[in-house]
N, C-alpha and C positions, 0 to 999 in steps of 0.2 A: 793578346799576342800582338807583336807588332804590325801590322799589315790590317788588322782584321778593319771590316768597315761597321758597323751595329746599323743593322738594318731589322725591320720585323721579320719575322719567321711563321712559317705555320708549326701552332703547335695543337699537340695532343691534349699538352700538360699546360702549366702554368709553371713555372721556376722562376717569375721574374724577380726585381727585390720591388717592394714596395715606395721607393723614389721613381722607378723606373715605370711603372705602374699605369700611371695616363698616357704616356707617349706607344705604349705597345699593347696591339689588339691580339684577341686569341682568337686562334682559328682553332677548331675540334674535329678531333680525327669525325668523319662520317661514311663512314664508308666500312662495311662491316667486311666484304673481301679483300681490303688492305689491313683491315685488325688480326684478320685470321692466319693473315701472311706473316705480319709482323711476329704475331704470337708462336707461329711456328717454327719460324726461325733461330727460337730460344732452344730448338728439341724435345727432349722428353724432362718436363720438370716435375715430375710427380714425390721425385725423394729431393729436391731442389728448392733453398730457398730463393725467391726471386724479391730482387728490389726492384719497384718501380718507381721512376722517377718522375712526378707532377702526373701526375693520374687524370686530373681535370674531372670530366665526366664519366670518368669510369668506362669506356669504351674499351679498353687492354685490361681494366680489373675484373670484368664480368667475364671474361675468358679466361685471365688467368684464377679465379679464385675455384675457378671450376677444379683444375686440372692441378696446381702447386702446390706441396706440401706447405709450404709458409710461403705466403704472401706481403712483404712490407710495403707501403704504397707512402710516400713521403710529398706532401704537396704544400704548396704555400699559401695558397689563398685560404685562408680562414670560413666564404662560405662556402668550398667546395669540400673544404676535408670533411665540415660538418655533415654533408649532406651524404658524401663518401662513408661516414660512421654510421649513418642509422641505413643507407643504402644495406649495405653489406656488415648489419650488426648479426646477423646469425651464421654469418663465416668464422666458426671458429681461428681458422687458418688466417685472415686479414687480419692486418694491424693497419691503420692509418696513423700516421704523424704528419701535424702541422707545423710544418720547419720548409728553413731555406736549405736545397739539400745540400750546399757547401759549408753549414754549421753544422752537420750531423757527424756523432764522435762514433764513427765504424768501428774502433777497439772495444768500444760500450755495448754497440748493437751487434757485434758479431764476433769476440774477444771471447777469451776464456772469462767465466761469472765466479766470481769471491767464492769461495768455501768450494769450490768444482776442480779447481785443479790441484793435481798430486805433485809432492816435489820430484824434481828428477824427472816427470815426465812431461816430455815439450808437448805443448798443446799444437795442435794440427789440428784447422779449422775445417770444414767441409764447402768448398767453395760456391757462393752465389750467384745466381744470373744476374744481370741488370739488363732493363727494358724502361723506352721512354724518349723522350723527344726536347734535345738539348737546344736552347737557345742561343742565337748566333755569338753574339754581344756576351756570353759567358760559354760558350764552349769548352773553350781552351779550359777556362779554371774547373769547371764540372770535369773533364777527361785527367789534367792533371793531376784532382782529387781522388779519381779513382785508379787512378797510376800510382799513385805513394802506397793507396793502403789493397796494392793488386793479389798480397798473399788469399784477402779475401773472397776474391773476384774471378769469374771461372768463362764467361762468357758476356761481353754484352752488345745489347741489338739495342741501335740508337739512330735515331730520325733524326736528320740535318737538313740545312738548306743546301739544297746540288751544288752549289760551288765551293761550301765547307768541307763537303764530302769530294770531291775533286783532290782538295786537296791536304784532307787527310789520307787518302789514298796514294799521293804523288809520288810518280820516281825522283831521285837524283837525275839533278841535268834537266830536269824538269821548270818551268817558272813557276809552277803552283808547288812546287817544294819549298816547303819551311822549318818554322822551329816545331809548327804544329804534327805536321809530316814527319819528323824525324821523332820527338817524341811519342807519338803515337805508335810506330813502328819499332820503337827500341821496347816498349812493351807487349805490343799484340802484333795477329797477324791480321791486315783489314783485309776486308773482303765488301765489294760494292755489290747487295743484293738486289732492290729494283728500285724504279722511279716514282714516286706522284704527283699527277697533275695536279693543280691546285684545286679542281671540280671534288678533291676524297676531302675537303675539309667544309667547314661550313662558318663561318663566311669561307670564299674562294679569297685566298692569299693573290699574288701578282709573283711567286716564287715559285718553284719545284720544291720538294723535296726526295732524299734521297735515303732509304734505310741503310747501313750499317751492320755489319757483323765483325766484330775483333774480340778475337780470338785470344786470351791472357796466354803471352809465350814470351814470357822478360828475355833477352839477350844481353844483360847485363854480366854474366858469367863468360858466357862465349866471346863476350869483346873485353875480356879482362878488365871489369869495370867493379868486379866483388870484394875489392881491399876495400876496407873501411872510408868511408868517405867518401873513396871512388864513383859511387854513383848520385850521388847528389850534386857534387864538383862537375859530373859529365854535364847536367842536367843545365848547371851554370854556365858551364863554358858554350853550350849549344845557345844557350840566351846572346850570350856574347858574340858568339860567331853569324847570327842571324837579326844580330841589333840593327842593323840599315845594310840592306836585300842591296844597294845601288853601290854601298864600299868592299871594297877586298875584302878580305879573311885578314891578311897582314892590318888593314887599317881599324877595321873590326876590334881583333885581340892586341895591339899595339899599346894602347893605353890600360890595359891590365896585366901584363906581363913585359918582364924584362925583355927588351930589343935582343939584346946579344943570345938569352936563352930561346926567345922563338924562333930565333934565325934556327939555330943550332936546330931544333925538335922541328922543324918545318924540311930541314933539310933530311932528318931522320925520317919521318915520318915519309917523304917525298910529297909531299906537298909544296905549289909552288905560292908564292906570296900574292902573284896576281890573283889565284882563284877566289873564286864567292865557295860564300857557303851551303848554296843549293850544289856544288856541284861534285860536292865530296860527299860519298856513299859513309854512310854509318860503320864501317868499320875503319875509313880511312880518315873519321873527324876523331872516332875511339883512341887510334893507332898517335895521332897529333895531340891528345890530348895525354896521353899516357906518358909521350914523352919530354910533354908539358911540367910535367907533375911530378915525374921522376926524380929521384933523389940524386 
C-alpha cells in the first residue's frame, strides 16, 4: 500500500516469501497468556473451521487443534510445516499446508467439491475463522486477499505491528487514515483488542504489537456499491483517491477521469476539490464515486 514502510515485525508465523527470507527474523509468539487470549478471541470454534495463518511453532495450533472442529494451518517454511505434520499427525481435525498463504485458491479449499453440488441449489458455505500474525511489508495484500474471497470468512483475529493496527483502525480526518483503513472498514467491523510488549515473543522484537478483531460485515450493499462491477471499480477508485496522501482528491482522480465529468460528480456528490482523501468518510467517497460512474 502506498505509505507503508517494510519494517520487521514480531511474528507468531512465518508468511515471509523466500527472497525476503535473510533480511527478516522471526520472533515466536512465547508467551502462553497472550496465546490464550488470542485464541479466545476467535469465540467458540468447536463447529468452526479455523484457518491459521503461518503457525510457526505451533504455539495457537496446540490450542486451537484442542478445541476446532477443522483446523487448516497454512505455513511457508518448509522446516516448520514438516515439523507441524508429524507434531500434530494424530489430529485428525489438522491439515497443514506448505504454501505462501497468498497463493492459496480458497474456492478449492472452501468452495463447493465436484460431484457435491445439486443444480438449482446455491451453495452457502459455512463461514471460517482466521487467526495468525500478518506481516508488515505484506499486510495490505494478505487483508485484501481475504476481503475478495470474504463470502468465506466469518471472523478474523490477527497480530500486527501497533502502528499497522492504528491505522487500520483509523477515522476519517484522521492522518493514519488510508486506503488500508478504508478498505478494511468497507468489509469488517475493527475492533482494537490488546497490546504486546515485545518481552511475549522470543527473541524480543524492538516493536509492539497489536491483536485485531474484524468482524466480516461488507457494506458494499448499504453504500450502493452491489451493481455489477461496482465494487471492485470502488476498490480502484480508493487506490486512486489515496495514490499521494500530500495531493487533493481533485489532483489525485484528474488524470483518470474526465475534468468536466469530475467537476460535475464532485459537485453532486458535495465534495469539494481541495479535500484529501483521508477526509471523506466511506460513504462520501461511495456517494463521489457513484456519481463518477453513472451513466
Amino acid at each position: 500500500m502506498p505509505g507503508e514502510k517494510r519494517v520487521n515485525v514480531p511474528k507468531i508465523v512465518s508468511t515471509r516469501r523466500p527472497q525476503l527470507k535473510p533480511k527478516l527474523g522471526q520472533h515466536f509468539l512465547a508467551s502462553d497468556s497472550f496465546a490464550l487470549q488470542i485464541v479466545a478471541a476467535l469465540g467458540d470454534v468447536s463447529q468452526n473451521t479455523v484457518l491459521e495463518i503461518g503457525p510457526g511453532r505451533g504455539v495457537l495450533t496446540s490450542l486451537l487443534a484442542k478445541t476446532a472442529r477443522r483446523l487448516i494451518a497454512v505455513e511457508l517454511d518448509r522446516v516448520l510445516a514438516a515439523q507441524l505434520r508429524l507434531r500434530f499427525a494424530m489430529f485428525p481435525n489438522v491439515e497443514v499446508i506448505e504454501a505462501d498463504i497468498l497463493s492459496i485458491d480458497f474456492d478449492s479449499l472452501f468452495g463447493p467439491k465436484p460431484g457435491l453440488s445439486r443444480p438449482g441449489i446455491e451453495f452457502k458455505p459455512t463461514p471460517a475463522k482466521v487467526i495468525g500474525n500478518l506481516p508488515y511489508y505484506i499486510t495490505s495484500d494478505i487483508l485484501l486477499r481475504l476481503f475478495d474471497y470474504s463470502k468465506y470468512f466469518e471472523t478474523l483475529v490477527i497480530l500486527v505491528q501497533r502502528e499497522v493496527a492504528d491505522r487500520i483502525a483509523a477515522k476519517p480526518g484522521t492522518s493514519d487514515y488510508g486506503l488500508l483503513s478504508a478498505t478494511a472498514q468497507l468489509y469488517a467491523r475493527v475492533e482494537k483488542l490488546f497490546t504486546l510488549p515485545p518481552t511475549a515473543f522470543a527473541p524480543p522484537p524492538k516493536v509492539h504489537s497489536t491483536a485485531l478483531r474484524l468482524t466480516i460485515a461488507p457494506r458494499v450493499q448499504e453504500l450502493g456499491l452491489n451493481a455489477n462491477g461496482f465494487k471492485d471499480g470502488f476498490i480502484d477508485f480508493l487506490k486512486l483517491s489515496f495514490g499521494q496522501k500530500r495531493k487533493t482528491l481533485w489532483n489525485n482522480l484528474k488524470s483518470s477521469y474526465d475534468e468536466k465529468r469530475l467537476r460535475a460528480a464532485m459537485s453532486e456528490a458535495r465534495v469539494k476539490p481541495a479535500a484529501r482523501a483521508e477526509t471523506l468518510s466511506l460513504e462520501e467517497s461511495a456517494a463521489l464515486y457513484r456519481a463518477l460512474v453513472a451513466p
